[in-house]
C-alpha positions in Angstrom: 21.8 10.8 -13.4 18.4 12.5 -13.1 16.9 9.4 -11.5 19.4 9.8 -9.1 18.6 13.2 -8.6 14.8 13.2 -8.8 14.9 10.2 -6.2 17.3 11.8 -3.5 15.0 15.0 -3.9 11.9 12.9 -2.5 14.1 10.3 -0.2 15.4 13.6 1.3 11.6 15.3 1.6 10.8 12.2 3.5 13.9 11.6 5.7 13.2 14.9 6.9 9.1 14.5 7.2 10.8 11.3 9.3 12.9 13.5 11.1 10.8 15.8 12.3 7.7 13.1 13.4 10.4 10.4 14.9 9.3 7.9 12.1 12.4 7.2 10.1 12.4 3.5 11.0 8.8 3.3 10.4 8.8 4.8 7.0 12.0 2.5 5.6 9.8 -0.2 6.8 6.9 0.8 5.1 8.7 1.9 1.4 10.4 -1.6 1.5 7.3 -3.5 2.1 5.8 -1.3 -0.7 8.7 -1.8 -3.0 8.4 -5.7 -2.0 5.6 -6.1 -3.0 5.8 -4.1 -6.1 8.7 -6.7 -7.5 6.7 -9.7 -6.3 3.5 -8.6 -8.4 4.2 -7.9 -11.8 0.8 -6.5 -13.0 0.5 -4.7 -9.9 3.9 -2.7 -10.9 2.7 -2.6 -14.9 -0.6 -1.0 -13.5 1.5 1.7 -11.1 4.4 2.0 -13.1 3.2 2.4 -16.9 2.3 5.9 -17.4 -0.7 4.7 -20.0 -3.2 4.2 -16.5 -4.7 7.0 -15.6 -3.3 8.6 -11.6 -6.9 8.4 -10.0 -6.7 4.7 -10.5 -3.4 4.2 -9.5 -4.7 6.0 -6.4 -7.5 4.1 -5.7 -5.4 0.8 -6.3 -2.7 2.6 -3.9 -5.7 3.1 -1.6 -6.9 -0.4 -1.8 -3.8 -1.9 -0.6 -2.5 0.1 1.8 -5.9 0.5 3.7 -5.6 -3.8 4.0 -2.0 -3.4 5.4 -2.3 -0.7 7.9 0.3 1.9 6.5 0.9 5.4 7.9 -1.2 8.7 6.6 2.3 10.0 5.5 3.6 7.1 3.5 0.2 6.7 1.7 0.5 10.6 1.2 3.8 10.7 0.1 3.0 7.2 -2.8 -0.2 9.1 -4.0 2.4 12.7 -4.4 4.4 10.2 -6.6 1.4 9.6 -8.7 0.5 12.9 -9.2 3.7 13.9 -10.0 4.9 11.5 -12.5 7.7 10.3 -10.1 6.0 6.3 -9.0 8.5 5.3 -11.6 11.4 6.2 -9.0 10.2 4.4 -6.3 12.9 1.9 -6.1 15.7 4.2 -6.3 13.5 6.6 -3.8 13.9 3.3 -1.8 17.4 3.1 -1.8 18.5 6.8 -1.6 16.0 6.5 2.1 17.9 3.5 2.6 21.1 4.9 2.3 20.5 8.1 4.0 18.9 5.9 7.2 22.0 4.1 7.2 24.3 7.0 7.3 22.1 8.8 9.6 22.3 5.8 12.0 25.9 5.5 11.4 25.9 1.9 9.5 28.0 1.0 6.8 27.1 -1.8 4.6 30.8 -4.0 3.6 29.9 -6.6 0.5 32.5 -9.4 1.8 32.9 -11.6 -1.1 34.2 -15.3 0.0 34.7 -18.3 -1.7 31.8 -20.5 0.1 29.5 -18.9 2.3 30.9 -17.7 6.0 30.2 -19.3 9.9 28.5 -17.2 11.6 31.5 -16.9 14.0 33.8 -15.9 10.9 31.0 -13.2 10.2 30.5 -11.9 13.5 34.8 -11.7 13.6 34.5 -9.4 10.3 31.8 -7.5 11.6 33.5 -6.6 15.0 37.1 -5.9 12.8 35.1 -3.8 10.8 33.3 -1.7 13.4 36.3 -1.1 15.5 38.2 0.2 12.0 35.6 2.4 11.2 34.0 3.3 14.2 30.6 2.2 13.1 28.1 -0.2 13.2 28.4 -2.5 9.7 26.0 -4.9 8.6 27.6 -7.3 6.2 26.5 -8.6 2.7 27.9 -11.8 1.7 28.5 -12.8 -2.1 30.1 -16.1 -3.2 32.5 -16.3 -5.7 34.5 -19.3 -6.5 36.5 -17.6 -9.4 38.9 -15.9 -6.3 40.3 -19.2 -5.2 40.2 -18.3 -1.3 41.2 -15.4 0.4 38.4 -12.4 1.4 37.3 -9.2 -0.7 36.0 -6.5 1.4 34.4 -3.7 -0.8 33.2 -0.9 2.3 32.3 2.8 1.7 34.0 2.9 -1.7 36.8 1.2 -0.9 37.9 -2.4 -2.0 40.1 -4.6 0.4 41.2 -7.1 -1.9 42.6 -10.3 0.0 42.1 -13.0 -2.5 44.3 -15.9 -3.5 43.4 -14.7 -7.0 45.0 -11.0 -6.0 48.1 -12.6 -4.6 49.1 -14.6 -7.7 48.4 -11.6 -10.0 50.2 -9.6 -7.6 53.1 -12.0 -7.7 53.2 -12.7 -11.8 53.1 -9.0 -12.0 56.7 -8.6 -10.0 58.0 -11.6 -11.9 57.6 -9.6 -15.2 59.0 -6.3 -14.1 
């Protein structure tokens, strides 16, 4: 619960830094790359992460990198205020609170559709627009495969689950047989 807390403190410092300079795209962009790259290099993320190293050479590393790939003052800023403070070991879940909060601000909702094989794109787009038009916002859908619900849909969007599986039906069904 602190993680949660200490990350939305610093997602919301720099949704509002984003805010106010007109780079809130630019600075999800950025964070995700950063993040990115962090899970693809493991020593890179032992060397950032662990607090054993010493902050000026995380800095300097911090410095290395994003002078090759061209990131903003403010994103480099912000990483290094992470480092001084003890707080790099957030970053992903700094990622996702930004993430979230760009999302809301922009008015998307993410639905997790869960299907037995993956979907057309036709049958996607048809979710998408049925979606939209029921919550009057723009979704961006994340498929998941699971064989174990027969057939049928599960919709999970802002907290809610739409459960439309074969698998739901028949333990719908058994359940009015028994009473």
């Amino acid at each position: 619960m602190i993680n949660l807390t200490i990350a939305r403190r610093y997602a919301e410092a720099l949704i509002s830094l984003g805010k106010d300079d007109g780079n809130l795209e630019r600075y999800e962009q950025e964070l995700s790359s950063f993040n990115k790259l962090l899970k693809e290099n493991e020593e890179l993320a032992e060397c950032l992460l662990n607090p054993i190293y010493h902050n000026d050479n995380k800095k300097n590393i911090i410095n290395l990198i994003l002078d090759k790939i061209e990131f903003s003052e403010n994103i480099k800023n912000f990483l290094f205020l992470l480092v001084d403070k003890g707080r790099i070991i957030y970053f992903d879940e700094i990622c996702k609170v930004y993430q979230n909060r760009l999302d809301e601000i922009s008015g998307v909702v993410k639905a997790e559709v869960t299907v037995t094989e993956p979907l057309t794109k036709k049958q996607k787009n048809k979710i998408q627009n049925i979606l939209s038009k029921a919550l009057n916002k723009k979704v961006f859908i994340e498929e998941k495969i699971d064989t174990n619900i027969i057939g049928g849909i599960i919709t999970e969007v802002e907290d809610k689950i739409y459960d439309g599986s074969i698998k739901n039906q028949i333990k719908v069904i058994k359940e009015k047989l028994i009473s």
